[in-house]
C-alpha positions as CSV (number, residue, x, y, z in Angstrom):
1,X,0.0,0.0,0.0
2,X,2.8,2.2,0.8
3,X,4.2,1.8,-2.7
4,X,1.5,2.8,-4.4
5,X,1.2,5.5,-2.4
6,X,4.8,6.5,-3.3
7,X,4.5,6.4,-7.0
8,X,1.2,8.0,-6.9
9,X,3.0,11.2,-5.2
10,X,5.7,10.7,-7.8
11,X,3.2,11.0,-10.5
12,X,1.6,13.5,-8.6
13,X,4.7,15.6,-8.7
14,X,6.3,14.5,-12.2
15,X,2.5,15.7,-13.4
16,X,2.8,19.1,-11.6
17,X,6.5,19.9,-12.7
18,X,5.3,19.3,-16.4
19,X,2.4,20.8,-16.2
20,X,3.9,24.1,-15.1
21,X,5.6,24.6,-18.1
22,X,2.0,24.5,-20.0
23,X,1.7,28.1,-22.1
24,X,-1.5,28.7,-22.8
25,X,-2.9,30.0,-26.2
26,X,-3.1,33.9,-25.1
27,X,0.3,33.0,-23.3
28,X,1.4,31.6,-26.5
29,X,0.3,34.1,-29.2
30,X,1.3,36.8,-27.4
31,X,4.7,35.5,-27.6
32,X,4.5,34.7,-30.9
33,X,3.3,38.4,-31.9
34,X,5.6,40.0,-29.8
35,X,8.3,37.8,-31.6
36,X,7.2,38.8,-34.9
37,X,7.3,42.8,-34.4
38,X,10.8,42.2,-33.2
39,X,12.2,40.3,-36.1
40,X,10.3,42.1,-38.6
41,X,7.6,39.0,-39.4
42,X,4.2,41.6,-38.2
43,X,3.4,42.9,-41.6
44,X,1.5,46.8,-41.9
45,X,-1.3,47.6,-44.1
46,X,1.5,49.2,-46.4
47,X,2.5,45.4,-46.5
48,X,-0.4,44.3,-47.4
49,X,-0.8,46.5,-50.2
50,X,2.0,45.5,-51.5
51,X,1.5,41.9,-51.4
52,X,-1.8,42.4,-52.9
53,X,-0.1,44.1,-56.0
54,X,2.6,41.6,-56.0
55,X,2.8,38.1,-58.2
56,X,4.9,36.6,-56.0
57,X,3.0,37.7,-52.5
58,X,-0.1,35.7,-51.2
59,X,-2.6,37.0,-48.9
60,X,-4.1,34.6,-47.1
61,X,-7.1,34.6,-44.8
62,X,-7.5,31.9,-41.7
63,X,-10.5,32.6,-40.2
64,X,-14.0,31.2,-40.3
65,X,-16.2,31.2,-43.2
66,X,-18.5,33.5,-41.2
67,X,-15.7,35.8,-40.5
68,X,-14.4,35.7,-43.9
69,X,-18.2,36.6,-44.9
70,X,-18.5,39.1,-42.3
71,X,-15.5,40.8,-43.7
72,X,-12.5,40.1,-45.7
73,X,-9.4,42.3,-47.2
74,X,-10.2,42.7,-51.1
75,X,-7.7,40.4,-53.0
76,X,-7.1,37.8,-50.0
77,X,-8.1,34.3,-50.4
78,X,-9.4,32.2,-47.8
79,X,-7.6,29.2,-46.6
80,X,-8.9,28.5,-42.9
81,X,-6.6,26.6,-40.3
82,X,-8.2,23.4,-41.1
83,X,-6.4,22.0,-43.5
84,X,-4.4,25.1,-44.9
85,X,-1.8,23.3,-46.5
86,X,-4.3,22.5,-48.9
87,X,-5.8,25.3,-50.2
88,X,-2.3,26.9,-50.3
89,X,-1.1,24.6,-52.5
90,X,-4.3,25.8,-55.0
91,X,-2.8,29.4,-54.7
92,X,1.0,28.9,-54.2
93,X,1.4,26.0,-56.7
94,X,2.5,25.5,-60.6
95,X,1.3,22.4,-62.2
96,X,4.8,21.2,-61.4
97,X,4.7,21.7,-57.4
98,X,6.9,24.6,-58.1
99,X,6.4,28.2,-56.4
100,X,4.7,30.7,-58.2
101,X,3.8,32.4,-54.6
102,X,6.8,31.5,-51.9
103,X,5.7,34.6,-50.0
104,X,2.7,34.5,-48.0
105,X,0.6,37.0,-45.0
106,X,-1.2,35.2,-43.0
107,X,-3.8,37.1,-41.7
108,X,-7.0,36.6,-38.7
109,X,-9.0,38.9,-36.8
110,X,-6.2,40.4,-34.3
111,X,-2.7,38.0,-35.6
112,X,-2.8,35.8,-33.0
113,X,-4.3,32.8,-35.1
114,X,-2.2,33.6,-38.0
115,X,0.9,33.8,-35.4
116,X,0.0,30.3,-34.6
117,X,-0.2,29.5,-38.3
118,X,2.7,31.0,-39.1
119,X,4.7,28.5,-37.1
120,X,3.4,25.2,-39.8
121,X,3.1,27.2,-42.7
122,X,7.2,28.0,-42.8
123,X,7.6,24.6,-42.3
124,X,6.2,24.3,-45.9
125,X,8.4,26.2,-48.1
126,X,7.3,29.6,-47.8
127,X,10.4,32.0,-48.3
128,X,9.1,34.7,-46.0
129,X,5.9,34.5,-44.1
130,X,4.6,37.0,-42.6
131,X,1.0,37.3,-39.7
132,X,-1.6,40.6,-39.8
133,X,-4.9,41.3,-38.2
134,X,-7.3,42.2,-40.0
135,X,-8.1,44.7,-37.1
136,X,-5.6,46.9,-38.3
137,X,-6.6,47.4,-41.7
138,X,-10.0,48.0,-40.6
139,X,-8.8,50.4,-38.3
140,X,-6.5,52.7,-40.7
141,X,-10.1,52.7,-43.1
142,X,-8.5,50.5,-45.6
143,X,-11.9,48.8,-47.3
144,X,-13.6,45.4,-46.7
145,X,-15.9,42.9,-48.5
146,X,-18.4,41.6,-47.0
147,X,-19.8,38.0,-48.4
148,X,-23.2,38.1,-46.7
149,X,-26.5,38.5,-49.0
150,X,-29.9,38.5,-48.8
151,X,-29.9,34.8,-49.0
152,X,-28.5,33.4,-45.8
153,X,-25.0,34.1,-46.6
154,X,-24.7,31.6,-49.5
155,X,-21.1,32.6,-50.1
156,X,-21.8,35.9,-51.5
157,X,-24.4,35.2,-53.8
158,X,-27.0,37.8,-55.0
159,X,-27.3,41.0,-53.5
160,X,-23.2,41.7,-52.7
161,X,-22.4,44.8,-50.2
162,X,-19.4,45.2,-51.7
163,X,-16.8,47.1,-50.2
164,X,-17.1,49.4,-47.6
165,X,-15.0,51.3,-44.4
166,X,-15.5,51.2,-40.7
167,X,-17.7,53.5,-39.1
168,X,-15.4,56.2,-37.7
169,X,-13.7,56.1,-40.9
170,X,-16.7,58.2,-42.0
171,X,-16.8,60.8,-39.1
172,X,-15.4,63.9,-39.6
């Protein structure tokens, strides 16, 4: 009985010490953001632009379908974090596996998805790779399409909003 005992307070303890050195995902992609200002990784809206003008730039959009509806940077494409490897390669991808794209900005709602992201995606190839929140270019009043329609938001269909700027953007 006593030996049980033992090694379940050894257990007890291994668990604890292990457990402390847990990060947690706010923990984590704050990390991972703060990293990425530092080294240069935290692309600006300039950025964007850029890579939106650029052949051999993608932008590339992580979030939920009903975020991406809700609003999305004009030119982006949607990959979500499901199985991004795969649309990528629809986007980044000559018929011979070759890059046409071996730059990529990842982008979410505030970077901390796309930080997260960022980390497998480089792992792929990608040449520089870059994380944005989609915060920010709302904020500076660059536009945003919107997918949502008068039909249940069936991907954009029908009645399109189109582009459009946030509300203080208009304010004088």
């Amino acid at each position: 009985m006593k030996i049980k005992i033992m090694i379940s307070a050894l257990l007890l303890a291994m668990t604890s010490l292990t457990a402390s050195e847990f990060i947690g995902y706010k923990g984590l992609t704050k990390e991972l953001k703060a990293e990425a200002k530092k080294n240069g990784t935290f692309a600006t809206a300039a950025d964007v632009k850029e890579a939106l003008k650029s052949k051999d730039w993608l932008v590339a959009d992580v979030r939920t379908m009903e975020e991406w509806a809700g609003a999305h940077i004009p030119g982006s494409v949607r990959i979500g974090r499901q199985a991004p490897e795969k649309a990528l390669a629809l986007h980044v991808l000559d018929e011979n596996n070759k890059f046409i794209k071996p730059n990529i900005i990842i982008v979410c709602n505030t970077a901390s998805r796309a930080a997260i992201e960022a980390m497998s995606i480089k792992k792929l190839g990608f040449e520089n790779v870059k994380i944005y929140g989609i915060e920010y270019w709302i904020d500076d009043c660059n536009p945003v399409e919107t997918g949502y329609s008068s039909k249940s938001n069936k991907h954009g269909t029908k009645n399109k909003f189109g582009a459009f700027l946030a509300e203080h953007c208009y304010k004088k």
